[in-house]
TORVEX-523387 format. One record per residue: x, y, z of N, C-alpha, C, O in turn; residue number from 1. Coordinates in steps of 0.1 Angstrom, whole numbers, plus 5000, padded with zeros to 4 digits. Layout:
N
{{X; Y; Z}; {X; Y; Z}; {X; Y; Z}; {X; Y; Z}; NUM};
...
This chain:
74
{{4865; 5229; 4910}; {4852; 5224; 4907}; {4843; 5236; 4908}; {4840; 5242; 4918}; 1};
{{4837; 5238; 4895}; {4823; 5250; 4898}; {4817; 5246; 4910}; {4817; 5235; 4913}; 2};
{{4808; 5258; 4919}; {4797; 5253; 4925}; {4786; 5248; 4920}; {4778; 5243; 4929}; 3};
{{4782; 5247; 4905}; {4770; 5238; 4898}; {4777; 5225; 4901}; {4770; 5218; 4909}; 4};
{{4789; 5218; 4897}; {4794; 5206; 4901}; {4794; 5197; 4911}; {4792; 5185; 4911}; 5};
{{4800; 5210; 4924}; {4798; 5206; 4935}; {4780; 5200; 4942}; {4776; 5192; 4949}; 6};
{{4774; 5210; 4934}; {4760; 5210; 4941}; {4755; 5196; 4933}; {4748; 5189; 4941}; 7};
{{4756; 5190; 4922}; {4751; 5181; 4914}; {4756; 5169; 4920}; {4750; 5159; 4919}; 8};
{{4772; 5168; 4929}; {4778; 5154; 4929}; {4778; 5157; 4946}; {4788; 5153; 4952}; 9};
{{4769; 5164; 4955}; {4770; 5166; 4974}; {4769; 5151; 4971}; {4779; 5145; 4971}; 10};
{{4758; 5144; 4970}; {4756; 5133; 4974}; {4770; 5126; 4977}; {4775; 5124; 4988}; 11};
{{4778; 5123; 4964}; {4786; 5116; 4964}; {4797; 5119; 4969}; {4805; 5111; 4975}; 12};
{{4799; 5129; 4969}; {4815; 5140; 4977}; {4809; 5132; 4990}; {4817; 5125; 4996}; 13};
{{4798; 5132; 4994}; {4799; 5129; 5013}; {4804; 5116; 5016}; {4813; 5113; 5024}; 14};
{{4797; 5108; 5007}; {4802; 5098; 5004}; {4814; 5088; 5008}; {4817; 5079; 5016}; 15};
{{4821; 5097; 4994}; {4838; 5098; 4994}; {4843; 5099; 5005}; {4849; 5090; 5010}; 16};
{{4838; 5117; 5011}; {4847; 5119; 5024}; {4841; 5111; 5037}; {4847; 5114; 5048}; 17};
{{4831; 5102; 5037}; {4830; 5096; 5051}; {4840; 5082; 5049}; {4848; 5078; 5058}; 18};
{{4836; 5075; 5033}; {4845; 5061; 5033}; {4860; 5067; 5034}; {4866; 5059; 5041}; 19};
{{4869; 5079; 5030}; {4881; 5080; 5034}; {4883; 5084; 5045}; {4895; 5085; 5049}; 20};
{{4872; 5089; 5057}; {4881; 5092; 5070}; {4875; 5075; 5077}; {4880; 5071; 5087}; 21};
{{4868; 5068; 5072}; {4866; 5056; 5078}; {4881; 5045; 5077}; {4886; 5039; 5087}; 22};
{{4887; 5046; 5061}; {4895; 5039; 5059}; {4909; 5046; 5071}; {4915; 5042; 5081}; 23};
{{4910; 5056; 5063}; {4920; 5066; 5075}; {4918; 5059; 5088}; {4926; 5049; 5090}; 24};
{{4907; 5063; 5098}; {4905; 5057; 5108}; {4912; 5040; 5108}; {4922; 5037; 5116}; 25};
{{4909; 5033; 5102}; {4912; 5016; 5102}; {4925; 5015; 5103}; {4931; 5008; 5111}; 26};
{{4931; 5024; 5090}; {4949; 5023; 5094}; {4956; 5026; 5105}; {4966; 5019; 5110}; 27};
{{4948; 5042; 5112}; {4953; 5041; 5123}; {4955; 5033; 5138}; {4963; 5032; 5148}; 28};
{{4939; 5025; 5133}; {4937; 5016; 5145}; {4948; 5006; 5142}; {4956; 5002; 5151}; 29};
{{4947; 5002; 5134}; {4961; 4988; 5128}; {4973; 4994; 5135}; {4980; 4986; 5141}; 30};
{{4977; 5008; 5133}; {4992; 5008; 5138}; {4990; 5013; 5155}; {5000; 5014; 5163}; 31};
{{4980; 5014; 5158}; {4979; 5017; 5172}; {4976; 5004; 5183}; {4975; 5005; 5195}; 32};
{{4975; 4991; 5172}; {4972; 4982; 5183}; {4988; 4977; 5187}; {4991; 4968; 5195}; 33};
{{4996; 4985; 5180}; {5009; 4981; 5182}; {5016; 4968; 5172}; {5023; 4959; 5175}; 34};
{{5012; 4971; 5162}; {5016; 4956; 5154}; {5032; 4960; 5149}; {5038; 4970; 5151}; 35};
{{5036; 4950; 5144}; {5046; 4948; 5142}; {5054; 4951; 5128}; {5046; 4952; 5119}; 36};
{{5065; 4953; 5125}; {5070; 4955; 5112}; {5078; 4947; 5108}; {5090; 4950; 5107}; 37};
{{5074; 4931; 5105}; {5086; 4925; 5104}; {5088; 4924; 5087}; {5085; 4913; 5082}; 38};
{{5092; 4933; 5081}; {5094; 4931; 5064}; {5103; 4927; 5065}; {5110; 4933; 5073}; 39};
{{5110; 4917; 5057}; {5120; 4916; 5049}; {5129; 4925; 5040}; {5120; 4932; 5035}; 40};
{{5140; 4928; 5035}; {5146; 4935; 5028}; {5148; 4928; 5012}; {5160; 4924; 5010}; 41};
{{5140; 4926; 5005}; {5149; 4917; 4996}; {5156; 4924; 4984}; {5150; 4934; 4981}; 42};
{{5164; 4923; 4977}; {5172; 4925; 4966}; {5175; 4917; 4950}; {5175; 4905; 4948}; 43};
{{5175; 4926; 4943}; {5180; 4920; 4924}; {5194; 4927; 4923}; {5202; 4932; 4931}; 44};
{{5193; 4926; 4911}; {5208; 4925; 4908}; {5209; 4937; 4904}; {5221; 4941; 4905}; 45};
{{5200; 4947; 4899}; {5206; 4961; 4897}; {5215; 4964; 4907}; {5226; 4960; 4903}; 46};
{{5215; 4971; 4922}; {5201; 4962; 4934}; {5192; 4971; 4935}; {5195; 4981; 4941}; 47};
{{5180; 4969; 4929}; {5171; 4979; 4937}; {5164; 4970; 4952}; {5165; 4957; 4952}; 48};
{{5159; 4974; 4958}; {5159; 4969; 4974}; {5137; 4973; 4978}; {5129; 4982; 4976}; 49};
{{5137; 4964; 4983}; {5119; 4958; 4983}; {5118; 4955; 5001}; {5126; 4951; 5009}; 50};
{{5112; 4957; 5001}; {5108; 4954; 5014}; {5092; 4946; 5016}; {5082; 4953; 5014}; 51};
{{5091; 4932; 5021}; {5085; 4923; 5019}; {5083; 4917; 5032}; {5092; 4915; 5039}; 52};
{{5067; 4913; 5036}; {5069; 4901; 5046}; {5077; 4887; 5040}; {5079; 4886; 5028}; 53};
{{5079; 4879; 5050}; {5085; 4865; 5046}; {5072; 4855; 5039}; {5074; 4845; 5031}; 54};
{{5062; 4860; 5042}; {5048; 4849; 5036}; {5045; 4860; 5019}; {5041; 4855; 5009}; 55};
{{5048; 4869; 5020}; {5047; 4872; 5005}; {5060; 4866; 5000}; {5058; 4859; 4990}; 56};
{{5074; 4866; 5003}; {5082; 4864; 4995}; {5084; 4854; 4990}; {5087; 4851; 4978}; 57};
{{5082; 4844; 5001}; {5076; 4827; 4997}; {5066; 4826; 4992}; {5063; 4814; 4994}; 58};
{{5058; 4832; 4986}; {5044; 4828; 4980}; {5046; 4827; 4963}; {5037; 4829; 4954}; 59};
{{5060; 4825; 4959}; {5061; 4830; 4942}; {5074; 4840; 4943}; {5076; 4846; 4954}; 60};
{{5082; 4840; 4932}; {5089; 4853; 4932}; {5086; 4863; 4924}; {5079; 4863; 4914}; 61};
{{5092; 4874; 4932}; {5086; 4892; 4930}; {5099; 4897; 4921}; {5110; 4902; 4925}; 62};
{{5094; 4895; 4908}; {5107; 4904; 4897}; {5108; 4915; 4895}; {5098; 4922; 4893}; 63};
{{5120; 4921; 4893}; {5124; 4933; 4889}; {5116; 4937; 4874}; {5112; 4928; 4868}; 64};
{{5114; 4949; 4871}; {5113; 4951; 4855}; {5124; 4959; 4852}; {5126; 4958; 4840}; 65};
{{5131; 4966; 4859}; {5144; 4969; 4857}; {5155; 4961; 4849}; {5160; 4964; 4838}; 66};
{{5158; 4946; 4860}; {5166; 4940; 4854}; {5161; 4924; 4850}; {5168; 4917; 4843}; 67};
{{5153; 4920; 4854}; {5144; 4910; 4850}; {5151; 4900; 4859}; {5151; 4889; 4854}; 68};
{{5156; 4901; 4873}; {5162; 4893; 4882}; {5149; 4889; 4891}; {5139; 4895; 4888}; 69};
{{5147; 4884; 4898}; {5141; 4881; 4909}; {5145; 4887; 4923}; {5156; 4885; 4926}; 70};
{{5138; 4892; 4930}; {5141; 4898; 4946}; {5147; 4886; 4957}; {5143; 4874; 4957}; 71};
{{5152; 4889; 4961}; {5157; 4876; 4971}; {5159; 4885; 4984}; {5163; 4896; 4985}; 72};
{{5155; 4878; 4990}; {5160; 4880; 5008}; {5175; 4879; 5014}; {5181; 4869; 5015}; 73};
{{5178; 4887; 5015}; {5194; 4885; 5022}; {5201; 4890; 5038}; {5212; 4888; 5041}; 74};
């Protein structure tokens, strides 16, 4: 980016970089309160393989565009 660029969009570059070290910050707090990984593994029939909580996988099924199967839990 030229420095005329830079100087025309400071406002918004600060912006940017304060909402992405905020978001940053939040993920880390999420994995630092110690949470949990309980995904699921689910599978189609190519197989390609998904990794899913149980409240998404039950909420509707999640299809391949590969093979036009549905993911299942196994």
């Amino acid at each position: 980016m030229t420095e005329g660029t830079a100087q025309q969009y400071a406002a918004v570059l600060r912006r940017l970089d304060a909402a992405l070290v905020a978001f940053r910050h939040a993920e880390r707090g999420r994995r630092d309160r110690g949470g949990t990984n309980n995904l699921l593994v689910a599978q189609c029939a190519c197989p390609r393989k998904i990794r899913a909580s149980a409240t998404v996988l039950a909420a509707g099924p999640i299809t391949c565009s590969v093979c036009g199967d549905d993911f299942t839990a196994g």
